[in-house]
RODO-2510 file (C-alpha; in nm, 4 decimals, decimal comma):
residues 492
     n   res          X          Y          Z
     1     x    13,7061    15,1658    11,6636
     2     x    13,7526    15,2563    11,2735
     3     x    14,0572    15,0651    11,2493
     4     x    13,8917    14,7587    11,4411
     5     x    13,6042    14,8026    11,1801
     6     x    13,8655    14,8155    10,9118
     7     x    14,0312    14,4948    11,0107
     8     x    13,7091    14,3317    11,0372
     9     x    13,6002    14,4200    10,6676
    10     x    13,9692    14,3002    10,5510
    11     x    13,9828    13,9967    10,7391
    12     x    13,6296    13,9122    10,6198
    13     x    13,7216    13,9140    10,2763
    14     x    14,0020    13,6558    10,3034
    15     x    13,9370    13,3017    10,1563
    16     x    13,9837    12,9576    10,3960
    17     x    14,3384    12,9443    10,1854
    18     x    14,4330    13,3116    10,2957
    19     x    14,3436    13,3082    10,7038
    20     x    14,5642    12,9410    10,6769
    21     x    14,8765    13,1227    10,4856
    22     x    14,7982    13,4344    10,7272
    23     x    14,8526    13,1789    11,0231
    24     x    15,2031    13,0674    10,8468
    25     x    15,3038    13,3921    10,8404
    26     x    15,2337    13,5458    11,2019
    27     x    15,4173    13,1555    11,3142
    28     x    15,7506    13,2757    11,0807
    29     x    15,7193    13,6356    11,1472
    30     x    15,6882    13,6467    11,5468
    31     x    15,8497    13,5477    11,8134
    32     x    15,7345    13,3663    12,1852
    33     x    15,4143    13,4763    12,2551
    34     x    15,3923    13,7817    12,0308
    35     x    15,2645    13,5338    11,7767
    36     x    14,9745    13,4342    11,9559
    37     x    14,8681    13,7663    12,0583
    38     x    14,8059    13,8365    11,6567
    39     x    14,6703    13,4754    11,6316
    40     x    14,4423    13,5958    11,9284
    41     x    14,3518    13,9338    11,7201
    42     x    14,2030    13,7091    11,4373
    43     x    14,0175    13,4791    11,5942
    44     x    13,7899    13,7690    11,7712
    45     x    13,8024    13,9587    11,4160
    46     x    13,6712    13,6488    11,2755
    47     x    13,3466    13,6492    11,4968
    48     x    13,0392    13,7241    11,3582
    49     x    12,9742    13,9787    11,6911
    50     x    12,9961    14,3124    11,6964
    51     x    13,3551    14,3739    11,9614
    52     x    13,4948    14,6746    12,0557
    53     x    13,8799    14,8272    12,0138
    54     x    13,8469    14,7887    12,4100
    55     x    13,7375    14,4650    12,4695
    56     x    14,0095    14,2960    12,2409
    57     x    14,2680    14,4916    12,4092
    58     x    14,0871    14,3381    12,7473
    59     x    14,1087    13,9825    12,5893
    60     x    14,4470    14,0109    12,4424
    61     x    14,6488    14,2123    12,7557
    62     x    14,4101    14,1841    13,0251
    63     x    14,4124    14,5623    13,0448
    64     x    14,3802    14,8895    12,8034
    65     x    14,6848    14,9244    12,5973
    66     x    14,6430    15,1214    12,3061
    67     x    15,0201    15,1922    12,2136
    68     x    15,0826    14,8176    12,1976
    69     x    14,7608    14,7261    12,0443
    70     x    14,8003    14,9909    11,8093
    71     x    15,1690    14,8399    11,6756
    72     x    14,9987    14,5120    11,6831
    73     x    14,7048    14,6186    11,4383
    74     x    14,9222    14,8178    11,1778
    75     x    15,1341    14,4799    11,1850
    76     x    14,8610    14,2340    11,1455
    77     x    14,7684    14,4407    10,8682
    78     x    15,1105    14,4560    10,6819
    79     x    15,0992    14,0674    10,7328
    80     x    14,7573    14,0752    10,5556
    81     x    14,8554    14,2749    10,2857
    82     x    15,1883    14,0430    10,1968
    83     x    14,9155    13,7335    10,1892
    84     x    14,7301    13,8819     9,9448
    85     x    15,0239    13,9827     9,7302
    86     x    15,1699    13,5752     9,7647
    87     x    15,1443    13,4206     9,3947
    88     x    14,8790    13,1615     9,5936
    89     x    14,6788    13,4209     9,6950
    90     x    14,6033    13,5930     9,3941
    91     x    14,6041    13,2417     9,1506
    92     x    14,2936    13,1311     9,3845
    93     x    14,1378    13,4745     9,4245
    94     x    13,9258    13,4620     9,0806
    95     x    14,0648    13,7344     8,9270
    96     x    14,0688    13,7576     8,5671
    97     x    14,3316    13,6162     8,3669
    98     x    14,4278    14,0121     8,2475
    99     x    14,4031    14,1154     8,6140
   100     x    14,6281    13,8063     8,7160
   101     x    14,8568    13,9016     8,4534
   102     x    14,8737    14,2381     8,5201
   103     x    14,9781    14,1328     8,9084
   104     x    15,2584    13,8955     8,7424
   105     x    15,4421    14,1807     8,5343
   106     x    15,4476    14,3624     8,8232
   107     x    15,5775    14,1770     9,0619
   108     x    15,8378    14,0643     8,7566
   109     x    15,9598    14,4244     8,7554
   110     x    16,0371    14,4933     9,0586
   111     x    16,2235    14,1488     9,1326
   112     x    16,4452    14,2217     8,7920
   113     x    16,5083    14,5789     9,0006
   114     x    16,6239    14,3871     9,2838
   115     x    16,8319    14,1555     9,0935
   116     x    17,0438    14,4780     8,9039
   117     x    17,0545    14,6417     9,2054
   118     x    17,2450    14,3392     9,3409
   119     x    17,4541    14,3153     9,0322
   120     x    17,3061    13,9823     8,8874
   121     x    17,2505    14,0525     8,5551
   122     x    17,2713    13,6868     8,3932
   123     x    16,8569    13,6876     8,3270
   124     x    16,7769    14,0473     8,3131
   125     x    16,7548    14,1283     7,9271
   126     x    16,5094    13,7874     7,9291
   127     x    16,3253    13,9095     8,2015
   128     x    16,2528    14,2726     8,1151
   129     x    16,1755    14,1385     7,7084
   130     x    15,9444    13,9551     7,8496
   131     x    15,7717    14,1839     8,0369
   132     x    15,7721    14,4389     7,7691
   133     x    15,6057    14,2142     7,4983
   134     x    15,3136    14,1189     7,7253
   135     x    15,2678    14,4723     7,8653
   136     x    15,2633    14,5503     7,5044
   137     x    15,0008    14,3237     7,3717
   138     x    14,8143    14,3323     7,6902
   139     x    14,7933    14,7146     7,6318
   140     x    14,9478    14,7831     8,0122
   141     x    15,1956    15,1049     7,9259
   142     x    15,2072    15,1987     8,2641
   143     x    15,4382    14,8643     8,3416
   144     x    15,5895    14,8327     7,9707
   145     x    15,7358    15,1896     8,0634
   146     x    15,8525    15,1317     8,3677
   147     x    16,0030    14,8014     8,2116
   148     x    16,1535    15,0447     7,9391
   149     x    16,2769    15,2420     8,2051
   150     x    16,4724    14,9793     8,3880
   151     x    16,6181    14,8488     8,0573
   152     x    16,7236    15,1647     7,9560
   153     x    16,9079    15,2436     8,2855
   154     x    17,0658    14,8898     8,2721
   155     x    17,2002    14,8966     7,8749
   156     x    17,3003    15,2594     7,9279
   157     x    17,6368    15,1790     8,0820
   158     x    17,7228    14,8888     7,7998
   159     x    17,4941    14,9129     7,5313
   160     x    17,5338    15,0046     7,1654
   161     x    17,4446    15,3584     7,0715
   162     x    17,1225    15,2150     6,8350
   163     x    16,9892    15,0033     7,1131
   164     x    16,9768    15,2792     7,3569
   165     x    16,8174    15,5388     7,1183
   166     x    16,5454    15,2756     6,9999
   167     x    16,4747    15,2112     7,3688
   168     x    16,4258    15,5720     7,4289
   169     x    16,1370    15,5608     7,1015
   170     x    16,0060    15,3127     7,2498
   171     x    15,9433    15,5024     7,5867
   172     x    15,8222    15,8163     7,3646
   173     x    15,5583    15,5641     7,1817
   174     x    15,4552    15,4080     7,4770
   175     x    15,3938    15,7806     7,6950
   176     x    15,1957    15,8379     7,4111
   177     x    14,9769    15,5587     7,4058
   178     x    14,9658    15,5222     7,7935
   179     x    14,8420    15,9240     7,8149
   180     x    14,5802    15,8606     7,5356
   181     x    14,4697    15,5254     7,7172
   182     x    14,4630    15,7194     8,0357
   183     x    14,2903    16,0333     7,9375
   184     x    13,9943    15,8433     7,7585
   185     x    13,9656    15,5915     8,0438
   186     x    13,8830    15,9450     8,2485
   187     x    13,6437    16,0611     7,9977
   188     x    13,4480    15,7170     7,9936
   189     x    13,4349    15,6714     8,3880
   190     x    13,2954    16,0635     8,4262
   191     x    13,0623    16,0089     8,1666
   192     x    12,9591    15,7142     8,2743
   193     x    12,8982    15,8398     8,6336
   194     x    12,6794    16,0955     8,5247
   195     x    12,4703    15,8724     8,3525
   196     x    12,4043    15,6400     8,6057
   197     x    12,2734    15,9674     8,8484
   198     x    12,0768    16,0768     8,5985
   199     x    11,7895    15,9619     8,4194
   200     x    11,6798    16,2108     8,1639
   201     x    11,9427    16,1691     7,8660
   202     x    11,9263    16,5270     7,7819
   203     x    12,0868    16,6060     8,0899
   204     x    12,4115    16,3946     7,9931
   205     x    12,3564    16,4276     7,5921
   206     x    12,6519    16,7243     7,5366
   207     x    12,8677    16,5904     7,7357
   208     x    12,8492    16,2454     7,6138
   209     x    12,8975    16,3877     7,2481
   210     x    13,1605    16,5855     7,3582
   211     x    13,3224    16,2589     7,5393
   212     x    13,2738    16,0645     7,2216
   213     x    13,4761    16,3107     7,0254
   214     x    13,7516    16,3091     7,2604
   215     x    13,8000    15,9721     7,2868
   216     x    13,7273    15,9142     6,8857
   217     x    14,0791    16,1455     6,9077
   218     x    14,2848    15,9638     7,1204
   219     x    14,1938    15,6136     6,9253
   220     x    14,3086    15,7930     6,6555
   221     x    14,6664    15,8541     6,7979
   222     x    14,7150    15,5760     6,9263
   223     x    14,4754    15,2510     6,7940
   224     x    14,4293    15,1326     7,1044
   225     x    14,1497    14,8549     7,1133
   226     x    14,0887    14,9587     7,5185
   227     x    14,0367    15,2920     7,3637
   228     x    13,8202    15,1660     7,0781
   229     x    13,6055    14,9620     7,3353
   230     x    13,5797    15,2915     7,5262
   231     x    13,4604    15,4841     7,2132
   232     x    13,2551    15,2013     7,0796
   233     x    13,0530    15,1616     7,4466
   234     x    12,9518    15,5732     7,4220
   235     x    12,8477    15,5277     7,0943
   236     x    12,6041    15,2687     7,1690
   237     x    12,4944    15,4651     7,4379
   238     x    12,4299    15,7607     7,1751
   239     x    12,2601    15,5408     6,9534
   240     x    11,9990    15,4263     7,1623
   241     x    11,9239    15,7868     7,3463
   242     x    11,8655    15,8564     6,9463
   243     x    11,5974    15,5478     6,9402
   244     x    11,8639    15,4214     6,6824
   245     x    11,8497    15,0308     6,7910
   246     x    11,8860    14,9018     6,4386
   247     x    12,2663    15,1004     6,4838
   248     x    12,2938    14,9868     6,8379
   249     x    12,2880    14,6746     6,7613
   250     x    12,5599    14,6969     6,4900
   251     x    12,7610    14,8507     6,7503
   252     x    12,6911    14,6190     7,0176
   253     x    12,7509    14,3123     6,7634
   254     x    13,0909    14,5306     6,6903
   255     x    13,2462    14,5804     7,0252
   256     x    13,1486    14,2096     7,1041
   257     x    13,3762    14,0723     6,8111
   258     x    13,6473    14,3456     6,9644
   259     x    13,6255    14,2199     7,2994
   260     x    13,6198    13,8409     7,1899
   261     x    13,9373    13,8486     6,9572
   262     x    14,1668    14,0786     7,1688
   263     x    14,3370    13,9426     7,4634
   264     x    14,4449    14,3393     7,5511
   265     x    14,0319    14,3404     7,6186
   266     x    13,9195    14,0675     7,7300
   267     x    13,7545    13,9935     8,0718
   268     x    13,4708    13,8271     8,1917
   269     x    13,3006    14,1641     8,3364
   270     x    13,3470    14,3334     7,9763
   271     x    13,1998    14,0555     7,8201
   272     x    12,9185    14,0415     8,0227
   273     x    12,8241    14,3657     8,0150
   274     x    12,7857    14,3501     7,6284
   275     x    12,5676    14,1145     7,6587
   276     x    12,3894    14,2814     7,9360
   277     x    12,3848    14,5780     7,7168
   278     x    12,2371    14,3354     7,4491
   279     x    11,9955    14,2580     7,6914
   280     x    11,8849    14,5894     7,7394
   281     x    11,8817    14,6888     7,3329
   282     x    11,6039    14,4202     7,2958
   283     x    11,4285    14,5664     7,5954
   284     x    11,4569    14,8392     7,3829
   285     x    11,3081    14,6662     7,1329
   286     x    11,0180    14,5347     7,3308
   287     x    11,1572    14,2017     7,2603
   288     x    11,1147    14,1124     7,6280
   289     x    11,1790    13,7312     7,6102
   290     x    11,5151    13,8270     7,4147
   291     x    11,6162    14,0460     7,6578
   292     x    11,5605    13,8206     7,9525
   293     x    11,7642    13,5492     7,7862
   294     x    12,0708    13,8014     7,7628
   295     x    12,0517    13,9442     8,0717
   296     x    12,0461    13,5170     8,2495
   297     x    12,3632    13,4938     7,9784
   298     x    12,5116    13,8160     8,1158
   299     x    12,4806    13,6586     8,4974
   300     x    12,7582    13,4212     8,5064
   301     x    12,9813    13,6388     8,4081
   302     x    12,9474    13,8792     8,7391
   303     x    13,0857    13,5782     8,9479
   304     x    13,0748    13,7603     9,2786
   305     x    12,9955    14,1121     9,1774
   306     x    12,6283    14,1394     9,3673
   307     x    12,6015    14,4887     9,2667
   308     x    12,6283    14,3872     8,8957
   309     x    12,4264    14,1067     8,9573
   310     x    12,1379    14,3501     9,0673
   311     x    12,1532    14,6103     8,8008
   312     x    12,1374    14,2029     8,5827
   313     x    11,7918    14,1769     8,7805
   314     x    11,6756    14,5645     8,6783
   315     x    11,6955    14,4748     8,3105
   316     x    11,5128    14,1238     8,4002
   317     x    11,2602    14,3356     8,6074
   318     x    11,1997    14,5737     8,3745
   319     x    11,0999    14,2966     8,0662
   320     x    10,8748    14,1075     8,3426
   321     x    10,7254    14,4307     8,4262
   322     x    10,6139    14,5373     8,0501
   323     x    10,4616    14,2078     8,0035
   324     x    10,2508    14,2250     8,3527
   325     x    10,3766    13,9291     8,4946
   326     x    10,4413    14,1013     8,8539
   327     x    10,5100    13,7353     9,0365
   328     x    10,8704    13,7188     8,8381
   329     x    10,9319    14,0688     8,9205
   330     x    10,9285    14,0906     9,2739
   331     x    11,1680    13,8021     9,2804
   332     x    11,4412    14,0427     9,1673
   333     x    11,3409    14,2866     9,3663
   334     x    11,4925    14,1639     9,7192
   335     x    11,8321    14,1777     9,8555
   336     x    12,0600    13,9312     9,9963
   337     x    12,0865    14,0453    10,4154
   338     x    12,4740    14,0650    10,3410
   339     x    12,4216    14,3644    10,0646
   340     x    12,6372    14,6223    10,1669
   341     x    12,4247    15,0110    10,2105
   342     x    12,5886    15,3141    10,1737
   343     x    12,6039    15,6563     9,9419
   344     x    12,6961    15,4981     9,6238
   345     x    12,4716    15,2030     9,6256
   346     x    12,1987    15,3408     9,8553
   347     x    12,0302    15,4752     9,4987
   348     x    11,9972    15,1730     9,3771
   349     x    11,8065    15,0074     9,6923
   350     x    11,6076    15,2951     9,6222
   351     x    11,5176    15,2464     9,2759
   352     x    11,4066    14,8730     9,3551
   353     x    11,2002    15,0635     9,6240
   354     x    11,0309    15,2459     9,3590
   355     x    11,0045    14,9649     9,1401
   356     x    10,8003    14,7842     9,4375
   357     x    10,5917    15,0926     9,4039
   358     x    10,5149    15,0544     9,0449
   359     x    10,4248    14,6958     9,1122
   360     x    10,1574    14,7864     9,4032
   361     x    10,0344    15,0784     9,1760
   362     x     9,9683    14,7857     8,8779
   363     x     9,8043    14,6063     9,1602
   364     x     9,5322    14,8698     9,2377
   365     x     9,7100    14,8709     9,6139
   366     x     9,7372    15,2538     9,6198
   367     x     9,7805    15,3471     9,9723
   368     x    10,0767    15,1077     9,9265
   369     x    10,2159    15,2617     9,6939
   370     x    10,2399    15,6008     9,8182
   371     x    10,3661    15,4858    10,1426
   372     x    10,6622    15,3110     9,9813
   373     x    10,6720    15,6121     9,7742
   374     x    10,7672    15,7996    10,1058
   375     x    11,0675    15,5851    10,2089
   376     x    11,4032    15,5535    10,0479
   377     x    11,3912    15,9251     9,8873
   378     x    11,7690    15,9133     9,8010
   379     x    11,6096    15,9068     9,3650
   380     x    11,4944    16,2435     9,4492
   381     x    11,8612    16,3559     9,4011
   382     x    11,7630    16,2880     9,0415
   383     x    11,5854    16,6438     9,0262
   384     x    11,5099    16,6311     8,6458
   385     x    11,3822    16,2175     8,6391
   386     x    11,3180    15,9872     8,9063
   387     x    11,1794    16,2345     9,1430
   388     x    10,9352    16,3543     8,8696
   389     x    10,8289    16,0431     8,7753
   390     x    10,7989    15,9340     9,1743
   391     x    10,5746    16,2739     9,2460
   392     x    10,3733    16,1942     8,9269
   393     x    10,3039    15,8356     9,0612
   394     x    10,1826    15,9860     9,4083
   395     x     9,9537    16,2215     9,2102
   396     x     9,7863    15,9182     9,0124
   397     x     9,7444    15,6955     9,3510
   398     x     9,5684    16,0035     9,4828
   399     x     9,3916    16,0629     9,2045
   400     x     9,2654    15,6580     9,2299
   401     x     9,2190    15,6783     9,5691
   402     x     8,9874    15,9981     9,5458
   403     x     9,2169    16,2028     9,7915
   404     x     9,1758    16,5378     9,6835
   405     x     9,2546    16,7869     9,9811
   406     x     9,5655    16,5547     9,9538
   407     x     9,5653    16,5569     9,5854
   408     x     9,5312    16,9480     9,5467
   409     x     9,8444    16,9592     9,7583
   410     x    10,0381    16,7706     9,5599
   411     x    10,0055    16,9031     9,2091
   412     x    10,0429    17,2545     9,3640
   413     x    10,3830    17,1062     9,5379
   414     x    10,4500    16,9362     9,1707
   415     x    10,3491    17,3026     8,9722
   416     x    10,5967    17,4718     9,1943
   417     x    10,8712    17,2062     9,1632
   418     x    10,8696    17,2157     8,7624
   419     x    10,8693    17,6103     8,7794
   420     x    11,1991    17,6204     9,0212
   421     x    11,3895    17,3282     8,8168
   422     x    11,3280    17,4906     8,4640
   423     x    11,5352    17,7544     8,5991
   424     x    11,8604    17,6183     8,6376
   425     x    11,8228    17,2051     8,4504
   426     x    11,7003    17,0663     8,1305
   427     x    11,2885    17,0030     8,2140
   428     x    11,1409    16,6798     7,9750
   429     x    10,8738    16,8891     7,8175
   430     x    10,6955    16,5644     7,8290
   431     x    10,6514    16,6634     8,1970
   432     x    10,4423    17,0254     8,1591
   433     x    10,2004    16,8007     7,8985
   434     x    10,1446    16,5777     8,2100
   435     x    10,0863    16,8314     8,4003
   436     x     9,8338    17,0327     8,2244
   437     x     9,6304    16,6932     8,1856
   438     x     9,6473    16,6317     8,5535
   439     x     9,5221    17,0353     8,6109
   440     x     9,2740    16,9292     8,3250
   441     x     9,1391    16,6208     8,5623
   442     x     9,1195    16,8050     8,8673
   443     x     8,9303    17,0581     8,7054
   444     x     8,6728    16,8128     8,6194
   445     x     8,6493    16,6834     8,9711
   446     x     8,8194    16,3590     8,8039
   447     x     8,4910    16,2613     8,6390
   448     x     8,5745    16,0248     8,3567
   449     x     8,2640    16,0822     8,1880
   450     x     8,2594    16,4463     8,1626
   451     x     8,5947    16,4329     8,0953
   452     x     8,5646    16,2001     7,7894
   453     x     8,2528    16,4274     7,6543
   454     x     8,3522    16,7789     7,6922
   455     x     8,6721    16,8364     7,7469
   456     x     8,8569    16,8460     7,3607
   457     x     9,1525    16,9956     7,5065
   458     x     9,2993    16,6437     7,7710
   459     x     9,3223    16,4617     7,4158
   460     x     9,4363    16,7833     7,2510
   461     x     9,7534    16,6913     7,5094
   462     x     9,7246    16,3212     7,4510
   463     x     9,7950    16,3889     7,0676
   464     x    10,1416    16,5969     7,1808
   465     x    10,2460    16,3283     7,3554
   466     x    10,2759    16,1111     7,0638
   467     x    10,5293    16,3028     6,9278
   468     x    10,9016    16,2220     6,9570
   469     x    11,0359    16,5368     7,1624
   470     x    10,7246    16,4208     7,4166
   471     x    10,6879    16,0667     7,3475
   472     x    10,7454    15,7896     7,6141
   473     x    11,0768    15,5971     7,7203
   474     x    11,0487    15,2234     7,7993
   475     x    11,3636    15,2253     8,0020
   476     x    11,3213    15,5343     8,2174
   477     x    11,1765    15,6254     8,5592
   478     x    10,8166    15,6583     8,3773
   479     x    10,7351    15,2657     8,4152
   480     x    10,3419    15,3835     8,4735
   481     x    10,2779    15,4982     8,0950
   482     x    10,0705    15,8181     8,1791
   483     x     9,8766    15,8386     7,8234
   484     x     9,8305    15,4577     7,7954
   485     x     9,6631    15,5346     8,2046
   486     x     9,4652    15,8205     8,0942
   487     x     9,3188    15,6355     7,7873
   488     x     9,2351    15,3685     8,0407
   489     x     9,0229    15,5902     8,2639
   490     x     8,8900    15,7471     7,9499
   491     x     8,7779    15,3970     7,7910
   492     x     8,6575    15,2256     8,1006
***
């Protein structure tokens, strides 16, 4: 049933263009009426229903016959995979133009293989020139040595001394580079993983120095403008964990100009996500109309990437939400039916949960809010920020709602919770000032009044959390602003 599954998912990602050429091929591949049994396997994988591995054997040979309808799936699969590999295919898939390049070289080295192997040699110096200067300026070393490679093995038996030993630098130049591109490509993609799981910066903040340093090396070695837009991306990232925006934006305005004037960099995605990072530097900013702008410029450049067109909506939520207009956000708050749950994007449908959360807690609709606050727990996994931040929120809606039995429970839950986790991760002191304000409010039976005449000591913790080690994020799980809802209570 996994392999019927698997087939399903592949066929449903071929274009109108691909099932036609797929037809062409089962008609020259097969014979009699083996043909139409694979022509009979994709027209029940292209139903919407769900079908099972024994019903299409049923269909197909009237009976159970899984050694037959096993050879036919693993063949109707090769036959996929040489469609998408046809020149057609991939010309009309959308890639981008480095991507279909990339393909092209390729495809050009192994078919200048196959020609020396055959002894045809007439074209082989043009062909494998060729394919060395673009790998070369398109920064792909893993082809231009393996285009090295085959030129070396095919001038060794005829070529001049020189041109063999200035091959072989070549190859030595080019391992360089390629381990230096590949190493720092490694460092960004961990890095970057761990930032997207976790909120609180200081969790990430050594290891994102530590990255930077690395791959500052590598550019060094080899001045490779991948690696530079590798380094340049963490440093922005640095910068505006430092509340540095004035030098974000330098670097931002930097690795634009990098990404614009170097074909070895260039694609759409990159270049919209600089200016979806732009987007989010004037969120930043609290330039809110700025950052929407960006982040609608950033959009058509994710051309079929919903993910990426969802983390596009965050940002836009996020600049909607700080200026209380709650209509605009919920309208980036939904997902299409065809969005695709599992582990790695079930945190995000999460965090729009919790953003749906924030939105009925701005409303006054409390009991909502907690109640969404219990579903779609997958942001606890984020021990040291979003699950803080989502226990926090539960203790406010209680604390509106007047649910204390409920409300005692909680901050004794929450008091235990910060104790364990300061243990073994990096705790937000920002966090224990909350809390002692919240023990401070409970303490007072949450009277506002008594609170606001005797008790010196809640805006002896309001003061603290002015200060920068405790002061609040815009962009973080904390979207209620705990001081600005204290002061609130306090004034009303």
């Amino acid at each position: 049933m996994n392999n019927i599954n698997s087939l399903k998912r592949l066929v449903s990602k071929l274009s109108t263009r691909e099932i036609n050429l797929l037809k062409k091929q089962i008609d020259s591949s097969e014979i009699t009426h083996a043909g139409s049994k694979s022509l009979m396997l994709l027209k029940l994988l292209k139903t919407n229903k769900e079908i099972s591995s024994s019903e299409i054997q049923n269909n197909i040979y009237g009976k159970l016959n899984y050694l037959a309808f096993n050879k036919l799936c693993n063949r109707f699969k090769d036959l996929i995979y040489d469609v998408l590999l046809l020149d057609s295919s991939i010309q009309s898939s959308g890639y981008s133009r480095r991507n279909n390049l990339s393909f092209e070289l390729r495809k050009k080295v192994i078919q200048a293989d196959i020609i020396q192997l055959r002894g045809m040699n007439d074209d082989l110096m043009q062909i494998y020139n060729s394919v060395i200067s673009k790998s070369y300026s398109f920064e792909f070393y893993d082809i231009l040595i393996q285009a090295l490679n085959s030129k070396l093995r095919f001038v060794s038996s005829f070529g001049k001394e020189t041109l063999i030993e200035n091959i072989k630098n070549e190859i030595s130049l080019a391992e360089i580079k390629w381990l230096g591109l590949s190493r720092s490509q490694r460092i960004y993609q961990t890095i970057l993983n761990t930032i997207s799981r976790h909120s609180e910066f200081n969790y990430y903040k050594k290891d994102l120095d530590s990255a930077i340093i690395a791959i500052k090396e590598y550019y060094n070695k080899t001045k490779s403008s991948l690696v530079r837009y590798y380094l340049i991306s963490l440093e922005i990232e640095q910068a505006q964990i430092s509340n540095n925006y004035s030098s974000s934006n330098l670097l931002l305005l930097e690795l634009e100009r990098l990404v614009k004037t170097n074909e070895s960099v260039y694609t759409d995605n990159r270049y919209g996500t600089i200016l979806l990072n732009i987007a989010n530097n004037f969120l930043l900013l609290r330039e809110y109309n700025q950052s929407i702008v960006n982040a609608e410029n950033s959009r058509k450049f994710f051309k079929g990437i919903y993910l990426t067109q969802k983390i596009v909506d965050e940002t836009i939520f996020y600049a909607y939400f700080y200026q209380n207009n709650f209509d605009a956000c919920e309208k980036y708050l939904s997902f299409d039916n065809s969005f695709n749950r599992n582990i790695s994007t079930e945190i995000l449908f999460s965090k729009f949960n919790f953003y749906q959360a924030c939105i009925e807690f701005k409303k006054g609709n409390y009991l909502k809010c907690i109640s969404l606050l219990e579903q779609y727990k997958e942001i606890e996994k984020d021990k040291e920020g979003w699950n803080i931040s989502r226990r926090i929120l539960i203790i406010l809606s209680r604390i509106e709602l007047g649910q204390f039995d409920s409300l005692d429970l909680s901050i004794g839950n929450m008091q235990k919770y910060l104790k364990r986790l300061s243990k073994t991760n990096y705790l937000n002191p920002r966090f224990l000032v909350i809390m002692k304000i919240c023990l401070v409010i409970v303490r007072e039976s949450v009277d506002w009044n008594r609170i606001k005449v005797k008790n010196k000591l809640l805006f002896k913790y309001l003061e603290i959390l002015k200060s920068d080690n405790y002061s609040w994020q815009i962009k973080s799980p904390e979207l209620i602003n705990f001081e600005d809802w204290v002061r609130n209570k306090i004034s009303a």
